[in-house]
C-alpha positions as CSV (number, residue, x, y, z in Angstrom):
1,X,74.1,-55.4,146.1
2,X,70.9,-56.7,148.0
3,X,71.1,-55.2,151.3
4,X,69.3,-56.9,154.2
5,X,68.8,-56.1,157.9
6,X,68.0,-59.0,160.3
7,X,66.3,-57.2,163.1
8,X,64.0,-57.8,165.8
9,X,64.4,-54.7,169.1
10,X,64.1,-58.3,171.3
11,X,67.2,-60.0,172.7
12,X,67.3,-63.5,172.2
13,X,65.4,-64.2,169.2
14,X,68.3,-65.7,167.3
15,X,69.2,-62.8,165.2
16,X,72.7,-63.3,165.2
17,X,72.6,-67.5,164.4
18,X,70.2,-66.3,161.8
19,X,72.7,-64.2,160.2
20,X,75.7,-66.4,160.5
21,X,73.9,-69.6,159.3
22,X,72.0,-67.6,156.1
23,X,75.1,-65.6,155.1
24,X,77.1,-69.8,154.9
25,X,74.2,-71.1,153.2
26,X,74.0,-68.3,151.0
27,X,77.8,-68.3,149.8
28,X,77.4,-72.1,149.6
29,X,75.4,-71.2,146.5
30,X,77.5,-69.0,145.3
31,X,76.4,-65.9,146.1
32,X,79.5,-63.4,147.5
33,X,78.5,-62.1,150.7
34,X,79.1,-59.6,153.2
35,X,78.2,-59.7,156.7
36,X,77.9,-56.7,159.0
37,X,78.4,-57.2,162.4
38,X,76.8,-54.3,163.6
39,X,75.6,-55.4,167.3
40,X,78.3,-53.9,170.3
41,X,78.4,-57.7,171.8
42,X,80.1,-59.1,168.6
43,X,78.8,-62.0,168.1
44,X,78.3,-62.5,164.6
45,X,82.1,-61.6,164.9
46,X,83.2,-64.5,167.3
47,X,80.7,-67.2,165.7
48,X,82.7,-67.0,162.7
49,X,85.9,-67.4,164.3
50,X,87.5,-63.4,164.2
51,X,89.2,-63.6,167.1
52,X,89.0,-60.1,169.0
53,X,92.6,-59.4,168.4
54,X,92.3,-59.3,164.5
55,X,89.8,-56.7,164.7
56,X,91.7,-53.9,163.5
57,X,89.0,-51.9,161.5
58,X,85.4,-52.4,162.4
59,X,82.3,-51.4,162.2
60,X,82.1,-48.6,164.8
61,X,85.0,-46.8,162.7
62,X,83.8,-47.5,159.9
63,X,80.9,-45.4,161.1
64,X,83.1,-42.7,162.3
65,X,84.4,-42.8,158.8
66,X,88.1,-43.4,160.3
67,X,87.9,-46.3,157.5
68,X,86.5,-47.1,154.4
69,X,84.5,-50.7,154.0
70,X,87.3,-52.0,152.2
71,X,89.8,-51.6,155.5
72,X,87.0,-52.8,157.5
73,X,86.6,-56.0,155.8
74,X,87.9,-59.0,156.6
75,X,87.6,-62.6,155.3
76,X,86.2,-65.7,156.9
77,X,87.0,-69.3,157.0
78,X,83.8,-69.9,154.6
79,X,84.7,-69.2,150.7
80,X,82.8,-66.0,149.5
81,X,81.7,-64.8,152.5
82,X,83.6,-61.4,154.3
83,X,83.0,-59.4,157.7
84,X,82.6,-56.3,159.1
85,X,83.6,-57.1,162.5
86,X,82.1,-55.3,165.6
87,X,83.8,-54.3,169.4
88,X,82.0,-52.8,172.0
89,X,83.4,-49.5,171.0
90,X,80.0,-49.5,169.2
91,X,78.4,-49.0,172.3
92,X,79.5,-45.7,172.1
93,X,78.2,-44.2,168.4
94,X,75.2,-42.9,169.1
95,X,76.5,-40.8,171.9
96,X,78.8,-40.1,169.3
97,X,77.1,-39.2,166.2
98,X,73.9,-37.7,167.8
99,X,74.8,-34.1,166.8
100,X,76.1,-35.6,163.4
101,X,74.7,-34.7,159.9
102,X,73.0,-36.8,158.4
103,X,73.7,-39.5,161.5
104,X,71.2,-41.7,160.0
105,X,72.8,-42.4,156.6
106,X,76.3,-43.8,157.9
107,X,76.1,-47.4,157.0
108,X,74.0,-46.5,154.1
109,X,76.8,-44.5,152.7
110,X,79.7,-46.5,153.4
111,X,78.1,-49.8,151.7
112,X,78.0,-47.6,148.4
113,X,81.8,-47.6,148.7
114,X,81.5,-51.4,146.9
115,X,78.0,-51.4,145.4
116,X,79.2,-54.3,143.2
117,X,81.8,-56.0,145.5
118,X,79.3,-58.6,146.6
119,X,76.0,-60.1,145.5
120,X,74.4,-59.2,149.4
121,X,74.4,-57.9,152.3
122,X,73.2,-59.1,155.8
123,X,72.9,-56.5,158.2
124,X,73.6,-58.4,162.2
125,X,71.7,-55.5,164.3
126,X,70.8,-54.8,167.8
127,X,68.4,-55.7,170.0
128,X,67.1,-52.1,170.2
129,X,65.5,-49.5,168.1
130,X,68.2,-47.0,168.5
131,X,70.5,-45.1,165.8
132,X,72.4,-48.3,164.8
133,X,69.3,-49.9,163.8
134,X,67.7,-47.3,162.6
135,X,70.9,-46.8,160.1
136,X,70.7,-50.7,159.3
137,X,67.1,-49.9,158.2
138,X,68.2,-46.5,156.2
139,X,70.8,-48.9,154.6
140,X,69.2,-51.7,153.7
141,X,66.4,-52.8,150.5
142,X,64.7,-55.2,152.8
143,X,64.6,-56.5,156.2
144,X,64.1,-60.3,157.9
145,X,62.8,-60.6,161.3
146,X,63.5,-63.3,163.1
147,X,61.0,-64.4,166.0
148,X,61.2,-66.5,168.8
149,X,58.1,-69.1,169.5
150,X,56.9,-67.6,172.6
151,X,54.1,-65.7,174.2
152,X,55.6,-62.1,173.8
153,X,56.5,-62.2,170.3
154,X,53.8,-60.5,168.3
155,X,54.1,-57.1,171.3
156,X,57.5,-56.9,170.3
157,X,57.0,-57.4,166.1
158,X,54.0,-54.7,166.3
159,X,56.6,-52.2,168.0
160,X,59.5,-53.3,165.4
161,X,56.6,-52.9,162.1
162,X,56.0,-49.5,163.6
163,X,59.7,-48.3,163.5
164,X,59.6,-49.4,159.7
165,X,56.6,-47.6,158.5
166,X,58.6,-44.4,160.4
167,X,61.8,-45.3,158.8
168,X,60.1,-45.5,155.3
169,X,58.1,-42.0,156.2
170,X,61.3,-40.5,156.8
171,X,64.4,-42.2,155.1
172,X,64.0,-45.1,153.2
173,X,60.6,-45.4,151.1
174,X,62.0,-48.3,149.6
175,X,62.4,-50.9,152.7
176,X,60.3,-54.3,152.6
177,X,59.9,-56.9,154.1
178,X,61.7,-60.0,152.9
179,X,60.2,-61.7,155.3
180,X,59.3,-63.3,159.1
181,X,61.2,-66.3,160.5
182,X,59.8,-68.4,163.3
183,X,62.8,-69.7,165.2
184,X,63.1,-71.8,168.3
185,X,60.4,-73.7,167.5
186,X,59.5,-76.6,170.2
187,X,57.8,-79.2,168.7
188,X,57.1,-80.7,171.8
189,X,55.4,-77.6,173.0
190,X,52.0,-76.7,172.5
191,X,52.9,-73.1,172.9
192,X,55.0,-72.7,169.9
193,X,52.2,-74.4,167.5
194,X,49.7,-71.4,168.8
195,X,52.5,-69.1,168.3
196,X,53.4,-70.2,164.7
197,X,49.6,-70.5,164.4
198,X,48.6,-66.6,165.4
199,X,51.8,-65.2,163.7
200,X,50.6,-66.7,160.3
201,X,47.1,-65.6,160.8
202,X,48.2,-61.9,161.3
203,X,50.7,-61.9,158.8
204,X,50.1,-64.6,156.4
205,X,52.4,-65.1,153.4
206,X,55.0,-62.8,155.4
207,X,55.9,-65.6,157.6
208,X,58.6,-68.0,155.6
209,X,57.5,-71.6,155.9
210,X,60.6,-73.1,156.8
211,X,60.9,-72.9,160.7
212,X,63.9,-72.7,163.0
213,X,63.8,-75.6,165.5
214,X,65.4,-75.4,168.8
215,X,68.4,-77.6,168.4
216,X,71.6,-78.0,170.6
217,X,74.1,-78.0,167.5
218,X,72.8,-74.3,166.7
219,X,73.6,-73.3,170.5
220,X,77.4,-75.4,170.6
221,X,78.2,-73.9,167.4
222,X,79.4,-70.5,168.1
223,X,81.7,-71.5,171.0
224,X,83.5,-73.4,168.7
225,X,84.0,-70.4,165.7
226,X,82.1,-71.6,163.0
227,X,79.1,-71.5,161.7
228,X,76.2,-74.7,162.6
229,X,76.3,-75.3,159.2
230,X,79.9,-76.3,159.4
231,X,79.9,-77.4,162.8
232,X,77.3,-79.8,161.6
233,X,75.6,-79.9,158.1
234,X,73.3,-82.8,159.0
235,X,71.7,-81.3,162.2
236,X,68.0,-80.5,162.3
237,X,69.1,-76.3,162.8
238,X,71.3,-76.6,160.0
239,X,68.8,-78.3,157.5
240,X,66.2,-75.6,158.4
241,X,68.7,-72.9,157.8
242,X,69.7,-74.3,154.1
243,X,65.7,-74.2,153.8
244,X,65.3,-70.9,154.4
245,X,68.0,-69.5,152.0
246,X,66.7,-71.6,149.8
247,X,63.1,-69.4,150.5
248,X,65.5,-66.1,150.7
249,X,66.7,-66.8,147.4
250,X,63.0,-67.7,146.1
251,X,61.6,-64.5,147.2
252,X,64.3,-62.4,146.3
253,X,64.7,-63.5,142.5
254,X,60.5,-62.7,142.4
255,X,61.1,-59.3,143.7
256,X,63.7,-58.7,141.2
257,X,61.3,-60.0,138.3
258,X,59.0,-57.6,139.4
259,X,60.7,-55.0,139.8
């Protein structure tokens, strides 16, 4: 199982859209997938319609290991594609687990419970840097960063690429980058062309080319349970999702060939 943490420490960035929309375009193809909500607020959770009441298991007990991933899993409306649902008991697991063994290696160890359950893994994290990230980054192969068109966004990324090179010091030698996505791009603002412009100088090939436009379907869609690829197929946010799987799915089959 390919196991891939979208993470960026900055709220707002469209982490959690990102992983809703990739993980529907991904089972479109075929591919099973599992989503971990692993973000206190839930929100990968309610975009795909689980209401709060059906949350039995989640994923702050399943880092507690007061369930395995199988009890913590539940289905979604969208055909090959299963949860790990989040509640704001989350909030409360690195309190929890900070004199824990081993603390780090949670999620990483409960996704080898089904190694070959699913084809991949999308990890929905935090905005922070904190021990839930950090065990996203311990569990995962890769990582994709989403980031927003704006003025801040490279002080943020070089903050985010220096928690990587820690986590792969310490933890996880194998974590790469799959890759950076550009998302609310403006194309009526100057400002995001200079942004897109000086994140691809800095990071070149890093930086997929598809690029996530703002777009009001991508914003209504949650509220309504489902994903903006269902909501609406044919939207401008939509399209550029399909794209980028479409890129996920390039790079991923080059890494495997190389490997």
């Amino acid at each position: 199982m390919i196991r891939i943490a979208i993470a960026n420490q900055k709220g707002g960035v469209g982490k959690t859209t990102t992983a809703i929309n990739l993980a529907t375009a991904l089972a479109a193809t075929g591919w099973r997938v599992l989503l971990v909500d692993f973000d206190p607020q839930g929100n990968a959770s309610t975009g795909l319609g689980i209401d709060r009441g059906a949350r039995g298991s989640s994923s702050y007990e399943l880092l507690r290991r007061d369930c395995t991933l199988a009890e913590a899993v539940v289905p979604t409306q969208i055909p090959r594609l299963d949860i790990v649902p989040a509640t704001v008991d989350l909030s409360g697991a690195e309190i929890e687990l900070i004199e824990v063994e081993k603390r780090t290696h949670r999620l990483h160890d409960a996704l080898a419970q089904e190694e070959n359950r699913w084809d991949v893994c999308l990890i929905d994290c935090p905005p922070s840097l904190g021990l839930l990230t950090v065990n996203a980054l311990v569990a995962a192969n890769m990582m994709l960063v989403p980031l927003q068109c704006e003025f801040f966004a490279l002080e943020g990324l070089s903050q985010l690429l220096q928690t990587i090179e820690r986590v792969r010091a310490r933890f996880n030698p194998q974590l790469s980058i799959l890759g950076v996505a550009l998302t609310m791009y403006d194309r009526r603002n100057r400002l995001s062309e200079q942004v897109a412009a000086d994140v691809r100088s800095v990071l070149g090939e890093v930086v997929f080319e598809t690029v996530i436009p703002r777009n009001v379907r991508l914003s209504e869609a949650p509220s309504h349970g489902v994903p903006a690829l269902i909501y609406d197929h044919r939207c401008p946010g939509s399209e550029a999702y399909i794209s980028l799987a479409r890129e996920c799915i390039t790079r991923l089959t080059q890494k495997a060939q190389a490997a």
